[in-house]
N, C-alpha and C positions, 0 to 999 in steps of 0.2 A: 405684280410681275408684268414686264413688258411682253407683249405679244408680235408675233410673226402671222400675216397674211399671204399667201398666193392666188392669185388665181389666175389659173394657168391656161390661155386662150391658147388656140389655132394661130393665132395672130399676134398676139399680143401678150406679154406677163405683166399683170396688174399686182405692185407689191405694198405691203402697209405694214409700220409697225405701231401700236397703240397700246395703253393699258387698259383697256377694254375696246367691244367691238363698237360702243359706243363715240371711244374716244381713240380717233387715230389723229397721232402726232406725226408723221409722215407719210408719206405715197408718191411713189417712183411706176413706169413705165418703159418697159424695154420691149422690142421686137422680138416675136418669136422666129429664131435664127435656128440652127441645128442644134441638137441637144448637147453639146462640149460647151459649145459656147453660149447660150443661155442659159443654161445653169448656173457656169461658173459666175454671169454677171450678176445672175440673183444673188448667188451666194455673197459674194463681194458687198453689194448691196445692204445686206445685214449683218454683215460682219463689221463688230465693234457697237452694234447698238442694242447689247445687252439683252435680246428677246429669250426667254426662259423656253419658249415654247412655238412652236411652227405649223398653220395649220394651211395646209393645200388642196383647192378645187379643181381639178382636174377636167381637162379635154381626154375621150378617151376613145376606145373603151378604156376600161383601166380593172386590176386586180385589185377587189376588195375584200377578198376571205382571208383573213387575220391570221391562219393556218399554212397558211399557201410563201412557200419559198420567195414568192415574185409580188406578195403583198407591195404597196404600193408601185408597179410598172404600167407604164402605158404598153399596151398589148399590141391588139393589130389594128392599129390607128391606120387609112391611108395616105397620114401626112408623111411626108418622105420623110427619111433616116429617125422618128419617133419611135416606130416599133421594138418592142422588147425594151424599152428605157425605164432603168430605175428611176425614177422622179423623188420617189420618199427616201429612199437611202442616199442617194446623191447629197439631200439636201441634211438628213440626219446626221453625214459623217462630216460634211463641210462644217456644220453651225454647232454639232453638237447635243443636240437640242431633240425632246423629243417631236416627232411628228402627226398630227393628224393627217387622214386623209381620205379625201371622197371623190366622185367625179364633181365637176363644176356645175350642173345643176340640182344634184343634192345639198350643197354648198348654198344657191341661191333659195331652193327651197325654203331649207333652216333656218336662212335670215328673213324671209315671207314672213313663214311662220310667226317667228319668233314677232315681227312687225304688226303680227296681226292679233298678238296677244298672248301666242306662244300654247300652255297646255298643253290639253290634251287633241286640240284640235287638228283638225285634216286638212291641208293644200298639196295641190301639183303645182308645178314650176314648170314651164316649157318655154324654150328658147327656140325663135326661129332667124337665125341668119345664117351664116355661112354656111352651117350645119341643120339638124334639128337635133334636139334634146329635149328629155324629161326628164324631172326628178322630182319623188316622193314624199309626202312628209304624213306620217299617220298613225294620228294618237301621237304627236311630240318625237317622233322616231323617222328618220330618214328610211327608206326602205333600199333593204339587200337582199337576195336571193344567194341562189350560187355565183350569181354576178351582181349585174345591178340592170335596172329598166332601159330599154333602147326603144321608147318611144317614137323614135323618129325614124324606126324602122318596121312598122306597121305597115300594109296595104290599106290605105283607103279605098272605096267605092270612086271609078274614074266619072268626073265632071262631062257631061253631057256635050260640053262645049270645048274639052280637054282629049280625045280618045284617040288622037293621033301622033300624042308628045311620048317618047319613049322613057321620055328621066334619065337623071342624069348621075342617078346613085352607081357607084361602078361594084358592090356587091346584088344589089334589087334592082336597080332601074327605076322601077316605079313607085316604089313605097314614098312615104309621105315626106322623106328626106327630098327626094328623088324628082319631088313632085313639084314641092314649096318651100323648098329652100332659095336663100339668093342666085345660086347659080344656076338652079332649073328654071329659075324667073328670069334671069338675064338670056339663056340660051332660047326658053322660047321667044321674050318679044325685044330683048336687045337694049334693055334699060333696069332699074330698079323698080320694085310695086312701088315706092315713091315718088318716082317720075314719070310713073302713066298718067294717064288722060283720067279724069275723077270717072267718067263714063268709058272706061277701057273694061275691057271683060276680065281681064284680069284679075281686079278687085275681087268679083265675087267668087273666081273659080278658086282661087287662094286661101280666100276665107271660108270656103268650104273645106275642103280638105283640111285645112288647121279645126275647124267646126269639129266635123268628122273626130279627129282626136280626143279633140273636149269631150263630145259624149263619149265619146270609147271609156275617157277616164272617170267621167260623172258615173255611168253604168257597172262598170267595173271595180272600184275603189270607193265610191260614194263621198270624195273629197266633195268639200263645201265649194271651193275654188279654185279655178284656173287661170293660174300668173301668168299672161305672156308677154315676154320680155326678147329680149335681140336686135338687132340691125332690122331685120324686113319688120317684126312688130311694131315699130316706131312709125309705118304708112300712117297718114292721118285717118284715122276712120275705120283702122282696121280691127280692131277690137272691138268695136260699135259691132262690124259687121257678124265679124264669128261672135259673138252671141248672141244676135239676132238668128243667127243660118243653126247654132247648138239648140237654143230655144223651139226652132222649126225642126228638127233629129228627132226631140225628145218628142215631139207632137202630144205632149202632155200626161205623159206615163212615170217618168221616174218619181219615185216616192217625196224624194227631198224638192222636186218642183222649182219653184223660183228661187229659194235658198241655193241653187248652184249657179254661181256668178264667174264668169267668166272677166277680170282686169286686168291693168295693168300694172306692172310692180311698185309697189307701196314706196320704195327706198330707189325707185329710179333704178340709174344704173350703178348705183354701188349694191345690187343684194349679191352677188360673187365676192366681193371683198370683204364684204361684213361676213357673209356667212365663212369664208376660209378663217376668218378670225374667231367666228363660233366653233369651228374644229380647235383650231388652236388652245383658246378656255377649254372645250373640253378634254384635251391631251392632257395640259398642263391640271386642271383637277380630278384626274384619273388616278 
């Protein structure tokens, strides 16, 4: 069976179709425009290339209770005119086709995962650029709640050298969206973390705060490891750091110890596409 990929950015639609997540025969890239009109060019997109089945990673928040009227909608995103949009019905009545669907870093998770060997095993997945995000994977299982994890709306503990930046999260202000995303980066020093100064304070007040997450999620879920992936995790050296500053958090107490490794994604930047396609396999062997 041919397969359908999304993965549905802030910014960007990232689309594939392949007969497995291994093997994709094509990928296309559209701007993320208003939802009339990016849709319809996905759909266009796939239409006439025979995909049996359609699996979508999601910017969100997004509905994932299977029970829920609005299953698949992005919710109260504050990307202009997103809110309340069907995304999985849009695309299920366009193509036909059933749909998977998840946010976009439970999407990348399951392709970690799966890259890392799959099982029964635990990772987080966190993305930090435009946004922040997390997403779960434990025991082989993407994790859902009555929602799903908004990791990147936690409070951190503020940086000694950070106490006077307000954030720029327009629900928290300060949480760790708020704090270390690219645009709280850009508003406080007026550049990217990859075009500061290798000795700009920056660096480490960042990778603390990201740090700070890591154990949150070490402590609290007892994953093995933390993926981080995005636009600002691409800094050179910034992954070095937050597990250096995670390592100093833990100051030598959690049980699993040095077995919790903080990297960077195994599958680069396609684990969003692979993994919308691991939704897709599983719709279609549902």
């Amino acid at each position: 069976m041919m397969l359908g990929g999304i993965e549905a950015g802030g910014t960007k639609f990232v689309l594939a179709v392949g007969t497995s997540p291994d093997s994709v025969l094509a990928r296309h890239v559209i701007p993320t425009h208003d939802p009339a009109t990016t849709l319809a060019e996905a759909a266009a997109w796939f239409a006439g290339r025979g995909i049996g089945a359609l699996g979508i990673g999601c910017f969100g928040p997004v509905e994932l209770d299977p029970r829920s009227e609005r299953w698949g909608f992005i919710t109260t995103t504050p990307k202009p005119g997103w809110a309340d949009c069907d995304v999985a019905g849009y695309m299920a009545a366009a193509l036909g086709v059933p749909v998977g669907f998840d946010t976009d870093v439970n999407a990348a998770a399951l392709a970690e995962h799966r890259a890392a060997g799959g099982g029964a095993g635990s990772l987080a997945y966190l993305t930090i650029g435009t946004g922040i995000g997390g997403g779960l994977v434990l025991e082989g299982r993407p994790v859902h709640g009555i929602a799903h994890p908004e990791v990147g709306h936690i409070y951190p503990r503020r940086h000694p050298q950070d106490v006077d930046f307000a954030g720029v999260c327009p629900h928290h202000g300060d949480c760790l969206e708020g704090l270390a995303a690219g645009p709280a980066i850009l508003a406080r020093w007026g550049a990217s973390l990859s075009d500061l100064p290798e000795d700009h304070p920056g660096h480490a007040i960042i990778a603390d705060y990201v740090a700070q997450a890591c154990h949150l999620l070490f402590a609290t879920t007892a994953v093995g490891e933390v993926v981080i992936g995005g636009g600002v995790a691409q800094t050179p050296g910034l992954a070095r750091r937050v597990a250096a500053r995670a390592r100093e958090l833990d100051a030598g107490y959690l049980p699993g110890g040095a077995r919790h490794a903080v990297i960077r994604p195994r599958l680069g930047g396609d684990s969003g596409i692979v993994g919308a396609l691991l939704l897709a396999q599983g719709t279609a062997g549902a």
